[in-house]
Backbone as CSV, one residue per row, in Angstrom:
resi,resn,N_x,N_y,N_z,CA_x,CA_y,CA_z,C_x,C_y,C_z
1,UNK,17.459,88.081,-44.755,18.052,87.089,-43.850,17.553,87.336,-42.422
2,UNK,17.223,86.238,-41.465,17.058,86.664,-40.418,17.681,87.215,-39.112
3,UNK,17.587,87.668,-38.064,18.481,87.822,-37.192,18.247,86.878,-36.881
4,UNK,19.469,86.336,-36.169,19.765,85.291,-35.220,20.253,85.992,-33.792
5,UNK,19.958,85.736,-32.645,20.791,86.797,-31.344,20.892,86.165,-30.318
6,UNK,21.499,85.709,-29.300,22.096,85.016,-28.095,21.510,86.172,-27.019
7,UNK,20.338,86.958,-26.603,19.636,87.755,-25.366,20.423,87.064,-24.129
8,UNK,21.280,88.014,-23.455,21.477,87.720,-21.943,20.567,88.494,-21.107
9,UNK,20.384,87.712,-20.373,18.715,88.637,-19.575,19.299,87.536,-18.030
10,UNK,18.846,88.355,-16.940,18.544,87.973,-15.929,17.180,87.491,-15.306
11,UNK,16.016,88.346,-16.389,14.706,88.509,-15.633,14.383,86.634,-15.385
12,UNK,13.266,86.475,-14.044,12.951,85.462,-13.929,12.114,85.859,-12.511
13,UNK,11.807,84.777,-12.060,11.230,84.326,-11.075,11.990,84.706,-9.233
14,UNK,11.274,84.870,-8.840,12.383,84.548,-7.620,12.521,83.043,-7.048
15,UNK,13.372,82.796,-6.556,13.905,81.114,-5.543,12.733,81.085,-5.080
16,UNK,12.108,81.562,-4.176,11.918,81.108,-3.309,10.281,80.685,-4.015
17,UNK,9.452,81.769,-4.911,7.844,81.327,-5.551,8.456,80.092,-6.457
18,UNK,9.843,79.813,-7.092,10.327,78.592,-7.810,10.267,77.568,-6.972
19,UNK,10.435,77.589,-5.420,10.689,76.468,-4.746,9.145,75.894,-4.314
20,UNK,8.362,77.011,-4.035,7.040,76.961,-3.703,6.427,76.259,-4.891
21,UNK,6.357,76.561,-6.497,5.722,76.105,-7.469,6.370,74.669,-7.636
22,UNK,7.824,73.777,-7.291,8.425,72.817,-7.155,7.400,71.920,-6.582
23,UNK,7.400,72.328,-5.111,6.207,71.724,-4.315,5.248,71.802,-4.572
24,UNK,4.175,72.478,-5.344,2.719,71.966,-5.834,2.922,71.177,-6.554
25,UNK,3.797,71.195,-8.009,3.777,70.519,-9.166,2.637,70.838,-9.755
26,UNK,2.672,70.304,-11.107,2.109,70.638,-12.410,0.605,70.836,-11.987
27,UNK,-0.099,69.591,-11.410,-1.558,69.819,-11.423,-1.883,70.928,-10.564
28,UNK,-1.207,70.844,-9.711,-1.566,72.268,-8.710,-1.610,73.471,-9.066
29,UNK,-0.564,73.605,-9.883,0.128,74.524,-10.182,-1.107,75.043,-11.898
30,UNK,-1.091,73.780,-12.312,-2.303,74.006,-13.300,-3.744,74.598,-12.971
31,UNK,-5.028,74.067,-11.413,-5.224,74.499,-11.115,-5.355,75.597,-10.987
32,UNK,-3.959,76.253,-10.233,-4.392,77.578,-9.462,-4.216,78.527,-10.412
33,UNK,-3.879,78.267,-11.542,-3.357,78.992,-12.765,-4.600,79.325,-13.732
34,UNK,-5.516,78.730,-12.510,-7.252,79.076,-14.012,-7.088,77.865,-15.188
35,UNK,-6.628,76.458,-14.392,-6.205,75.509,-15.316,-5.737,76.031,-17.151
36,UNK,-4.740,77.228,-17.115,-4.073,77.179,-18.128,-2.668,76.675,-18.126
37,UNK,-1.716,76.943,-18.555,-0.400,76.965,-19.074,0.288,75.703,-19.357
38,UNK,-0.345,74.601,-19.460,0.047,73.318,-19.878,0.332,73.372,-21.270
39,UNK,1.818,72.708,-20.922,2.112,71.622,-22.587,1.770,70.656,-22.724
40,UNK,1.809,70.970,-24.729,1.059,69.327,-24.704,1.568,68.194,-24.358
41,UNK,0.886,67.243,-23.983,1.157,66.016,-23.626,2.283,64.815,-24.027
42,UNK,2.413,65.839,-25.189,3.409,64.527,-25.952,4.740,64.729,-25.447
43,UNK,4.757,66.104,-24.525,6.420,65.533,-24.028,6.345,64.798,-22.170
44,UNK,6.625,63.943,-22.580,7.239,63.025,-21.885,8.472,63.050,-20.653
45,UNK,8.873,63.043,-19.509,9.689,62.496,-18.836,10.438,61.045,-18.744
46,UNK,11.969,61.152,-19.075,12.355,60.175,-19.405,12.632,59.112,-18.361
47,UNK,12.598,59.675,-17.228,12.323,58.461,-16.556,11.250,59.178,-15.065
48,UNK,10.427,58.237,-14.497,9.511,58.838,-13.465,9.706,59.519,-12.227
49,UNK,9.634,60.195,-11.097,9.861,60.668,-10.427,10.481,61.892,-10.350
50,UNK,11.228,62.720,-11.618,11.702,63.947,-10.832,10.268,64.953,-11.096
51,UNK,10.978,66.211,-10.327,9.941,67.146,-10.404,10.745,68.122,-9.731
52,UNK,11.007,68.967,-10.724,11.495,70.510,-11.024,10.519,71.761,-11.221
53,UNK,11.229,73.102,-10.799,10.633,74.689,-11.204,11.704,75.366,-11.084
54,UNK,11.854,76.193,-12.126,13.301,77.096,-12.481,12.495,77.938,-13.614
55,UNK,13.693,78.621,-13.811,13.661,80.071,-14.857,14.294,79.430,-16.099
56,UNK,13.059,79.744,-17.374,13.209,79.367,-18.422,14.365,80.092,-18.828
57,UNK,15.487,79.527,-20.045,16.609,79.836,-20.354,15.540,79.076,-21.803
58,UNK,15.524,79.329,-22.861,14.837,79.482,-24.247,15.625,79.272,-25.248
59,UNK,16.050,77.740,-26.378,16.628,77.963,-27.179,15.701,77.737,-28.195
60,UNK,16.024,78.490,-29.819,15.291,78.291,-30.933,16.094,77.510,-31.992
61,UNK,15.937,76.399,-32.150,17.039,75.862,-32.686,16.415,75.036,-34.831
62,UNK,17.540,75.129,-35.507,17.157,74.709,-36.874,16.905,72.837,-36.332
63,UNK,15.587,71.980,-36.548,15.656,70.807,-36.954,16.880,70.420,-37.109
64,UNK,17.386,69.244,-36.395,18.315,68.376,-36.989,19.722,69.280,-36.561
65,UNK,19.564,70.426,-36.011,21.354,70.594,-35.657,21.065,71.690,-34.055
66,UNK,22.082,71.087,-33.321,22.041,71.674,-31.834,23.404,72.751,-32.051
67,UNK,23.700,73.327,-33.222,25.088,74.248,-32.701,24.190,75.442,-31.438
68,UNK,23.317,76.064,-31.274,22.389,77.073,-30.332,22.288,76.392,-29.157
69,UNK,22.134,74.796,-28.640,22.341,75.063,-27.347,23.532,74.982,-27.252
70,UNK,24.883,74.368,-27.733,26.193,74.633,-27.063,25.890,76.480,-27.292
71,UNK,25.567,77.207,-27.581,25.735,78.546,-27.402,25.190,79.031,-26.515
72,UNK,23.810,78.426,-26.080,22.791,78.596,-24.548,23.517,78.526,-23.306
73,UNK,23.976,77.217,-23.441,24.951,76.961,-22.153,25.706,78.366,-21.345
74,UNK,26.082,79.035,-21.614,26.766,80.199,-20.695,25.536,80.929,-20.429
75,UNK,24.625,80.855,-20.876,23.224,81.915,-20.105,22.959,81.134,-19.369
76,UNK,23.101,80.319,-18.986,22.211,79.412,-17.928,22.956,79.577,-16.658
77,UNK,22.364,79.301,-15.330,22.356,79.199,-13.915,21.533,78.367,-13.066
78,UNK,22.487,78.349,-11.878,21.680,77.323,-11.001,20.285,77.697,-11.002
79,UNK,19.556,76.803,-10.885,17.804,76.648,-11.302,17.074,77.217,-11.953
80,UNK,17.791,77.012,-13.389,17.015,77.464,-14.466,16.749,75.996,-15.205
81,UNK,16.271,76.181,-16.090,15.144,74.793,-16.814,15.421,75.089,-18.162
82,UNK,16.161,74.656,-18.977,16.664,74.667,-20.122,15.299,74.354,-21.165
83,UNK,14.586,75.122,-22.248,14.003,74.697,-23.229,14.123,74.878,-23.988
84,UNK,13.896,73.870,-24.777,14.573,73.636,-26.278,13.191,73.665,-27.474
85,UNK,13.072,74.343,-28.133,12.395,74.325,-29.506,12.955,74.252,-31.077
86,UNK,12.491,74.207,-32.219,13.032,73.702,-33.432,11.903,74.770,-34.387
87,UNK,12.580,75.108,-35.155,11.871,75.881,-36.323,10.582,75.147,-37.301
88,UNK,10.907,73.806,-37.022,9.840,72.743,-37.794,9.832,71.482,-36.901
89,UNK,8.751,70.783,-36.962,8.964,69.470,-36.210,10.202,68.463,-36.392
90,UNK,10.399,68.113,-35.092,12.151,67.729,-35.228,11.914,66.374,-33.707
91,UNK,12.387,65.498,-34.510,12.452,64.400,-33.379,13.973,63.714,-33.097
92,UNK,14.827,64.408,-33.598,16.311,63.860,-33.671,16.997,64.178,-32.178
93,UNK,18.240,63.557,-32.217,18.181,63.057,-30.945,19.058,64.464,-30.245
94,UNK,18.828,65.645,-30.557,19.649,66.486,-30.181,20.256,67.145,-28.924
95,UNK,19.964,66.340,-28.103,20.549,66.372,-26.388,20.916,65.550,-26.349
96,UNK,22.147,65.049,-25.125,22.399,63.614,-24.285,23.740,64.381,-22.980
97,UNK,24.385,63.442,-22.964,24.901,62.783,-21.759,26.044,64.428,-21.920
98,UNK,26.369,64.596,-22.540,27.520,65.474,-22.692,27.060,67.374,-22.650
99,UNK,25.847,67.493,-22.843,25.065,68.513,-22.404,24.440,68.255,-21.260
100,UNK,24.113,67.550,-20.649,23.906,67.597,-19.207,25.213,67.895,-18.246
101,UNK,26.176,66.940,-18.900,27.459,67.245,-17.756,27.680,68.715,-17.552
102,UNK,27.543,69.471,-18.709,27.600,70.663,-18.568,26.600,71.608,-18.244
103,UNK,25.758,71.271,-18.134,24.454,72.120,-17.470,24.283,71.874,-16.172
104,UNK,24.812,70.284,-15.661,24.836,70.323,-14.107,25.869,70.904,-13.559
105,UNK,26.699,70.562,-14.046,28.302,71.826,-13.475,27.712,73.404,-13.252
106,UNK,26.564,73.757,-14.073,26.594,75.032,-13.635,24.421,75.052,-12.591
107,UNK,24.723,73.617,-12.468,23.111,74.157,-11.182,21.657,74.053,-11.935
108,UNK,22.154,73.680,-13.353,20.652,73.841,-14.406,19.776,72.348,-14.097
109,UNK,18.439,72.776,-13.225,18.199,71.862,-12.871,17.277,70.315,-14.014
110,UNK,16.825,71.021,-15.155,16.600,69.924,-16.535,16.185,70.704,-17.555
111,UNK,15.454,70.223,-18.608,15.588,69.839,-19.919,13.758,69.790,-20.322
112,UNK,13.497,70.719,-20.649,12.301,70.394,-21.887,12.215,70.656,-22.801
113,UNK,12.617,70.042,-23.530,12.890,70.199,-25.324,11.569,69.503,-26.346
114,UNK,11.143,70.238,-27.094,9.980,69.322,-28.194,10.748,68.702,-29.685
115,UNK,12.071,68.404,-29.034,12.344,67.388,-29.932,13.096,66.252,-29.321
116,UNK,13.630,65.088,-29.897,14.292,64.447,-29.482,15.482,64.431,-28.036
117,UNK,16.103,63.011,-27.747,16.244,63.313,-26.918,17.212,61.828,-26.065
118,UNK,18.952,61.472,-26.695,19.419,60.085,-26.386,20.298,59.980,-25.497
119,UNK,21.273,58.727,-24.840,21.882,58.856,-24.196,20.955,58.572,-22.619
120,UNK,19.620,57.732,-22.609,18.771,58.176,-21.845,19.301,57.294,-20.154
121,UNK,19.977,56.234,-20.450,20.407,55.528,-19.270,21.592,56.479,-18.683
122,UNK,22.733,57.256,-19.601,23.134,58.022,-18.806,22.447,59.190,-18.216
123,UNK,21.657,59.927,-19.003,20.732,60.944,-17.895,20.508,60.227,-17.167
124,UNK,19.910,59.638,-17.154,18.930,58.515,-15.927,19.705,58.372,-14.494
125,UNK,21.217,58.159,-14.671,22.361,57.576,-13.870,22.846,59.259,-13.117
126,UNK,22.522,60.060,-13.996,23.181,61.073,-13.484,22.791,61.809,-12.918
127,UNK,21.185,61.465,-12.699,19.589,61.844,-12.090,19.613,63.633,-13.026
128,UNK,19.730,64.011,-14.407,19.413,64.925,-14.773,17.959,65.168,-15.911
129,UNK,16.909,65.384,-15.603,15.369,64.928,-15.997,15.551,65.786,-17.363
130,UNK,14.396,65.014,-18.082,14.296,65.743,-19.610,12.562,65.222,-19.924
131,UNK,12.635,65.978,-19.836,11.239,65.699,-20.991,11.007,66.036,-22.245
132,UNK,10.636,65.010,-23.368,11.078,65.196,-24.494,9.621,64.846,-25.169
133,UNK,9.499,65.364,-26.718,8.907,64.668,-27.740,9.089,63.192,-27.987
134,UNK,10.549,62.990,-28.366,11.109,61.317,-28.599,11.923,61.053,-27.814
135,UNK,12.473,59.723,-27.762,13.663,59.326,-27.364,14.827,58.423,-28.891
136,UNK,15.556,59.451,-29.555,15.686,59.002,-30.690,17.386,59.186,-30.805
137,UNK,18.038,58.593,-30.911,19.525,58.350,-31.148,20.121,58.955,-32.952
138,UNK,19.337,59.621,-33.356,19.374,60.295,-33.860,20.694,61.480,-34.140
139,UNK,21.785,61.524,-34.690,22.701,62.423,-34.292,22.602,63.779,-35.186
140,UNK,22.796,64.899,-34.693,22.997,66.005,-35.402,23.898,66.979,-35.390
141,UNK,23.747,67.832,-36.712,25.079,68.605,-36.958,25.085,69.986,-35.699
142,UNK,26.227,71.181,-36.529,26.356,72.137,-35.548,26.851,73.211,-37.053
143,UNK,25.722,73.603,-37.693,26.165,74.572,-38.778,25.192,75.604,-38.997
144,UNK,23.637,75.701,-38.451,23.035,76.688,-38.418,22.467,77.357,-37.607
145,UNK,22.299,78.403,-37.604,22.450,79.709,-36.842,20.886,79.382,-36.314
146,UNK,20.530,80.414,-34.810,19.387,79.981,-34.428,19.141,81.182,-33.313
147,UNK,18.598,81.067,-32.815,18.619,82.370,-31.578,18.292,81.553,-29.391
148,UNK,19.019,83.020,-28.891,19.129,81.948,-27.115,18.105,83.042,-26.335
149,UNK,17.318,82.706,-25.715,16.196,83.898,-24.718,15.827,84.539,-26.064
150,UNK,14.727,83.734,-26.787,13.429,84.594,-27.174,12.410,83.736,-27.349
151,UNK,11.543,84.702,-27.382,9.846,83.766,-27.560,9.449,82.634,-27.872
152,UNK,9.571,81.268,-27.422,9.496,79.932,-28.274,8.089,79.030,-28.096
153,UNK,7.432,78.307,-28.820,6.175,77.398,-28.945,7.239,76.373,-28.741
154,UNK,6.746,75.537,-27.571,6.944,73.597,-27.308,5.404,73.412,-27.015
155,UNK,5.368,72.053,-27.709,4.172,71.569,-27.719,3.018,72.427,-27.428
156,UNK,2.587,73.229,-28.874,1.733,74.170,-28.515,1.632,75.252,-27.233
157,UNK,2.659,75.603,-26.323,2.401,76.794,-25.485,3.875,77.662,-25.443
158,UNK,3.763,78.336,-25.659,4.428,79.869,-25.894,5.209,79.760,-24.393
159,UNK,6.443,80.022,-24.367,7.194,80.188,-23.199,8.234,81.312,-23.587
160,UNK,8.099,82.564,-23.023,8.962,83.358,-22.875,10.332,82.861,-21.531
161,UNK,11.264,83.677,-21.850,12.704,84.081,-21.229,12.087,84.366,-20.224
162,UNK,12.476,83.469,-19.124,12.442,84.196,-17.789,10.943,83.636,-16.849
163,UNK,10.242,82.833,-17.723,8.358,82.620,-17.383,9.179,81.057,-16.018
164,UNK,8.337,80.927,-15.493,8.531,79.267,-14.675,7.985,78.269,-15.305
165,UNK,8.652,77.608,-15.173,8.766,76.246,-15.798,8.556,74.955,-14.464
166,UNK,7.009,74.600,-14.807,7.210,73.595,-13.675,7.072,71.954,-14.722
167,UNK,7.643,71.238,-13.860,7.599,69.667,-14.886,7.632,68.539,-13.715
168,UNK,6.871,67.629,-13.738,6.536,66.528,-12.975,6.644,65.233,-13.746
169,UNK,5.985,64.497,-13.291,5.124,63.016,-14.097,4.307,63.526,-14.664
170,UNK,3.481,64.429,-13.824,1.873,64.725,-14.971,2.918,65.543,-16.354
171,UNK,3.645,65.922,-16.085,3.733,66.678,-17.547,4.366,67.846,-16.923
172,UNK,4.444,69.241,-17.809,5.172,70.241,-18.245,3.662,71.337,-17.996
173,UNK,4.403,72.915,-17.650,3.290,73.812,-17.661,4.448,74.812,-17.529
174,UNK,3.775,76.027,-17.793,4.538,77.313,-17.799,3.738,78.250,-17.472
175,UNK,4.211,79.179,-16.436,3.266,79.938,-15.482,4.436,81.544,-15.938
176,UNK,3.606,82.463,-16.796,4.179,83.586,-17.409,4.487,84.567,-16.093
177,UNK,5.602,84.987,-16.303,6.623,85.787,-15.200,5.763,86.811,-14.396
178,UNK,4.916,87.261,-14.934,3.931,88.209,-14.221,2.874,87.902,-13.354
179,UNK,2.891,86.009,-13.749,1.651,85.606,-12.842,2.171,84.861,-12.398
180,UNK,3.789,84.934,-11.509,4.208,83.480,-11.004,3.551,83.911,-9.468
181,UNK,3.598,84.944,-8.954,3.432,85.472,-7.196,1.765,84.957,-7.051
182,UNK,1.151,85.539,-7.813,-0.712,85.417,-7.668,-0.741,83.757,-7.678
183,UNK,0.176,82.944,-8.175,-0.492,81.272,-8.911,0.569,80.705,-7.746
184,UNK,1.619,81.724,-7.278,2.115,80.618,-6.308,1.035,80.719,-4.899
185,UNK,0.410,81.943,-4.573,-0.400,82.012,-3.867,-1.937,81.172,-3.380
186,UNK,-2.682,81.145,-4.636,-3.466,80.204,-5.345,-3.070,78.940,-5.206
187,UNK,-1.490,78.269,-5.156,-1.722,76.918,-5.175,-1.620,76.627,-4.001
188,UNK,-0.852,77.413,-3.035,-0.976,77.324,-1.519,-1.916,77.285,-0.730
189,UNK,-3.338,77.995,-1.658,-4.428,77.959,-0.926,-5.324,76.894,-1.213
190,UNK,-4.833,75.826,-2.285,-5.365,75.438,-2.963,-4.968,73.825,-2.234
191,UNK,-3.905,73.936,-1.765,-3.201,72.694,-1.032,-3.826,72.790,0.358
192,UNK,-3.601,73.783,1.011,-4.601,73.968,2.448,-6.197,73.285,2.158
193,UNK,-6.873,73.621,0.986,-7.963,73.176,0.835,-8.851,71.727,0.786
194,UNK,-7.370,71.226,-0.183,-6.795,69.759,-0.263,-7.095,69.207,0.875
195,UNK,-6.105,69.390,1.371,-5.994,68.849,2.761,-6.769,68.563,3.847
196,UNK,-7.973,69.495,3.697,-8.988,69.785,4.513,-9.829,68.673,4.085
197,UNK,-9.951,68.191,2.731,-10.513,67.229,2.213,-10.512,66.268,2.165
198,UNK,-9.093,65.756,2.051,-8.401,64.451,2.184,-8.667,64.194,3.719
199,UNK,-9.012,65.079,4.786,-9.017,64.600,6.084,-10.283,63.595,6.155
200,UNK,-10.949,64.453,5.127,-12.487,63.986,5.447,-12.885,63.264,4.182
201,UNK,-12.252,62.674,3.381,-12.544,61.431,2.694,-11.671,60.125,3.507
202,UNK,-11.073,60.703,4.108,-10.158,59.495,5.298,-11.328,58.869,6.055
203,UNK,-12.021,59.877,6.561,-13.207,59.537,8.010,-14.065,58.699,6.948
204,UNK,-14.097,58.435,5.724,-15.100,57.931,4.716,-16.307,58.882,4.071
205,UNK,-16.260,59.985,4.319,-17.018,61.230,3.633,-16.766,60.972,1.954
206,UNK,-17.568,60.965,1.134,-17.773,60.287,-0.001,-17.755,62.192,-0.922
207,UNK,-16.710,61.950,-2.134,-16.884,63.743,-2.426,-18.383,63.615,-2.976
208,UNK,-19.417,62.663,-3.397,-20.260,62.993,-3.687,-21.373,63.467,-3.000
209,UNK,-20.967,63.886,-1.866,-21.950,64.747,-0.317,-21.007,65.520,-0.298
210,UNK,-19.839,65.522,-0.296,-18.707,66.833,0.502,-18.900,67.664,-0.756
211,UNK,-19.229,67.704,-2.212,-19.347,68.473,-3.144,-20.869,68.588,-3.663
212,UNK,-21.676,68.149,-3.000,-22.947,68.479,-2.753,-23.226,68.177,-4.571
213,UNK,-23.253,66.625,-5.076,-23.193,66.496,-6.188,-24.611,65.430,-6.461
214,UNK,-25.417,65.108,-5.223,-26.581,64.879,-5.713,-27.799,65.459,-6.345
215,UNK,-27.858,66.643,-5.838,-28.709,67.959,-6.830,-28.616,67.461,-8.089
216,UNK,-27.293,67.281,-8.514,-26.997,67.389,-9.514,-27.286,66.107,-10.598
217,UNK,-26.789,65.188,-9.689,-27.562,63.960,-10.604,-28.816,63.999,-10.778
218,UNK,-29.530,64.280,-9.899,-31.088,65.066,-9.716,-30.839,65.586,-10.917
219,UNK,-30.995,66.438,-11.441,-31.287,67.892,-12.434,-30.751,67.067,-13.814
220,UNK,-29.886,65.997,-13.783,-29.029,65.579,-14.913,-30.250,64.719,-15.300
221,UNK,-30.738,64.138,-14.562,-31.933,62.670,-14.940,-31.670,61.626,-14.596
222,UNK,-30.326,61.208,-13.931,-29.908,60.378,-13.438,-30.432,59.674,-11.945
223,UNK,-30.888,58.570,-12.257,-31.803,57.722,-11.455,-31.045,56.735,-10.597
224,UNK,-31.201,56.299,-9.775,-31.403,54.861,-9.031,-32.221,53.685,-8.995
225,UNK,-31.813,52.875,-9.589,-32.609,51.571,-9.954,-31.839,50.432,-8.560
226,UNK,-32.613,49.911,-7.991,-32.234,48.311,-7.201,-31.715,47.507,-8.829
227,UNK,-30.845,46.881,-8.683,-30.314,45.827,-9.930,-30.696,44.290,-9.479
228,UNK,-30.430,44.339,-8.015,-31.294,42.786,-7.692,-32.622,42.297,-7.442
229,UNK,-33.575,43.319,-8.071,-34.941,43.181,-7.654,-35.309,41.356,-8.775
């Protein structure tokens, strides 16, 4: 039989590289990260505009029944990022309106779960973000055992207890607890750089001179023909 175990752990991130990785968001944050730690694509934000970074809180839950996050709920704290995984692919609707009330009462700023996900006009109303696999009304039970803070795969990437969790529009990424200080650093330098750029595609500087990318069409074989001759 397996263990099943509810881990209370504190480890995480500090506020303040969480507030910093908030403000790059995902692509930046992907970027400076050696463009790794992205999830896959298929989870979704249910509605556009938020954009969160908090300390993963990790549930492992059986397909088809949420009794493990009502058990998650007391590990969680203000700006942590609730994720949800399933032992097998699972699109049922196992979050809504009545697990948020209670995750915002205690500061949990959202929701990335790789399964389902209903109730979406009240999240929406209550501004609490989810990004999901589905959006499926789907209801489920509360009878098997599962485990809270350990090792979980959403959409193909591995998120430990405690790693950052950043989530935008572009999507979902997870930046592992040991490399949140170096990647919050990296994206800061990475935004200064930005910036320097954007000044000078303003003046009309074309990136194909500011990245010195004619060589390159050169060397590729790529020609210039007049089309109105």
């Amino acid at each position: 039989m397996s263990r099943h175990v509810v881990v209370r752990t504190s480890r995480g991130p500090s506020p303040d590289d969480l507030a910093a990785l908030g403000r790059s968001g995902v692509a930046t944050a992907h970027e400076a990260a050696g463009r790794t730690g992205l999830v896959g694509p298929e989870l979704r934000p249910i509605y556009p505009g938020a954009r969160i970074a908090g300390r993963a809180v990790t549930v492992l839950s059986h397909p088809g029944d949420n009794l493990m996050v009502h058990a998650c709920i007391e590990q969680c704290r203000a700006g942590d990022v609730l994720v949800i995984a399933t032992t097998s692919r699972s699109t049922d609707g196992m979050f809504g309106e009545l697990f948020a009330t209670q995750l915002q009462a205690r500061g949990v700023l959202g929701l990335v779960t790789d399964a389902g996900v209903r109730d979406v006009a009240e999240l929406t109303a209550m501004g609490f973000p989810v990004w999901a696999r589905a959006v499926h009304a789907q209801g489920t039970a509360k009878a098997v055992p599962g485990s809270v803070n350990v090792p979980v795969v959403v959409a193909g990437r591995l998120i430990t207890p405690g790693d950052a969790v950043v989530a935008d529009d572009d999507g979902v990424m997870c930046v592992p607890l040991a490399d949140v200080p170096a990647v919050v650093a990296a994206a800061a330098q990475r935004e200064a750089n930005e910036e320097a750029k954007r000044e000078q595609f303003r003046s009309g500087v074309l990136g194909l001179d500011l990245y010195d990318l004619r060589p390159t069409l050169e060397r590729l074989g790529v020609t210039y023909v007049d089309g109105d001759a």
